[in-house]
N, C-alpha and C positions, 0 to 999 in steps of 0.2 A: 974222323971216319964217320960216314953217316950210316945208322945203327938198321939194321935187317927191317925193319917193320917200316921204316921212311921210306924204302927203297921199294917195300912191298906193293905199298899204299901209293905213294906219291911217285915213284917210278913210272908209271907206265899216264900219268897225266904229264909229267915233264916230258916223256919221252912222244906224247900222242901231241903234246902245244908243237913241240920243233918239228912234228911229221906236218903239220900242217901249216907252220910257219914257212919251212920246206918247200911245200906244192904251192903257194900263195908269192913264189918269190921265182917263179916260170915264169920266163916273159911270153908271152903267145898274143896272138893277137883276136879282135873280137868275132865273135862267131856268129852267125846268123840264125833265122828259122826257129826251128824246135827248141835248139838250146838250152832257150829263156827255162823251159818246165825243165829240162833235163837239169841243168843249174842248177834250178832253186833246188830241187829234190836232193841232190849230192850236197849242196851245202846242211839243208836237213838232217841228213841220214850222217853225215860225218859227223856233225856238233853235237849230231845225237848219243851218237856213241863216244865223242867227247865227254858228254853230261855225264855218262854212267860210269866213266874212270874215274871221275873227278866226284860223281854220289858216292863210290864206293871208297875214295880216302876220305871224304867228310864221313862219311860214317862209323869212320874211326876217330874219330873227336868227340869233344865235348857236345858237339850237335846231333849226335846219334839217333836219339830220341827223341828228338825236338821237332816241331812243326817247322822249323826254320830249314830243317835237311833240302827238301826241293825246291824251298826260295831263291836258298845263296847257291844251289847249283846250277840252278837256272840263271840267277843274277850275274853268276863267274863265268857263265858259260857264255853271255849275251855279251858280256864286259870285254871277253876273248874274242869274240867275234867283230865286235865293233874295232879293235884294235887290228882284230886282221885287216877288215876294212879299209883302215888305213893307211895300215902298211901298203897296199896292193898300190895308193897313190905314188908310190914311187916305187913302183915297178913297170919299165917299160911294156906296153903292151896291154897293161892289165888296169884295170877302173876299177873305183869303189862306188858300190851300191848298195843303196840303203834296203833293197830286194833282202840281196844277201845275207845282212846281219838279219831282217828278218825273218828268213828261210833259216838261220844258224838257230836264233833263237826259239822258231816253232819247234825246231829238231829238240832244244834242250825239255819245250815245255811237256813236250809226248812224249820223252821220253821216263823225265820225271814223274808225270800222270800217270805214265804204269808203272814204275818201281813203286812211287806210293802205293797202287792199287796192291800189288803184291803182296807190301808191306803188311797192309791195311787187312788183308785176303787171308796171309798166314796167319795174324795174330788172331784172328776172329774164328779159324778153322781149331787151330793151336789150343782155344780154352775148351 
């Protein structure tokens, strides 16, 4: 049985990879025009909010307080992205672009930049 605090944590980054493994596996066909920005922004904004399920079960770890917190969320988040990427090669309809993974990964780096800052914010308000 997996214990209430796995499911707390890591629940909702397992459950957020297959929402997006999910939408990445629509065959549609390519879209013209505006798109392109409209795209990259959603790939952004979802990875982004990807990052910050996945900061906040690492920050139930051993990483907690480590300077390492928004590397490897950024790193797992960019590593997820790139794998989506690929997947998309074998979905009819749908292309991989290296756009994409890095529109995925700008999303994880701002978004991690402000959790740090936060971070960073309360402890310095906090003393």
């Amino acid at each position: 049985m997996i214990n209430r605090r796995f499911r707390t944590y890591w629940g909702p980054v397992i459950v957020f990879a297959v929402f997006i493994f999910a939408l990445s596996s629509v065959p549609r066909p390519p879209i013209q025009g505006d798109w392109e920005i409209n795209d990259k922004f959603k790939h952004a904004l979802l990875f982004g909010a990807f990052a910050a399920t996945l900061w906040r079960a690492l920050s139930q770890t051993r990483f907690s307080g480590t300077a390492l917190l928004a590397p490897l969320t950024v790193l797992f988040t960019s590593l997820y992205g790139a794998t989506d990427e690929f997947h998309q090669l074998f979905v009819p309809g749908r292309s991989s672009d290296w756009r994409d993974w890095a529109a995925d990964t700008a999303g994880a780096v701002l978004i991690c930049a402000a959790l740090a800052w936060a971070r960073i914010r309360g402890q310095t308000t906090a003393s």
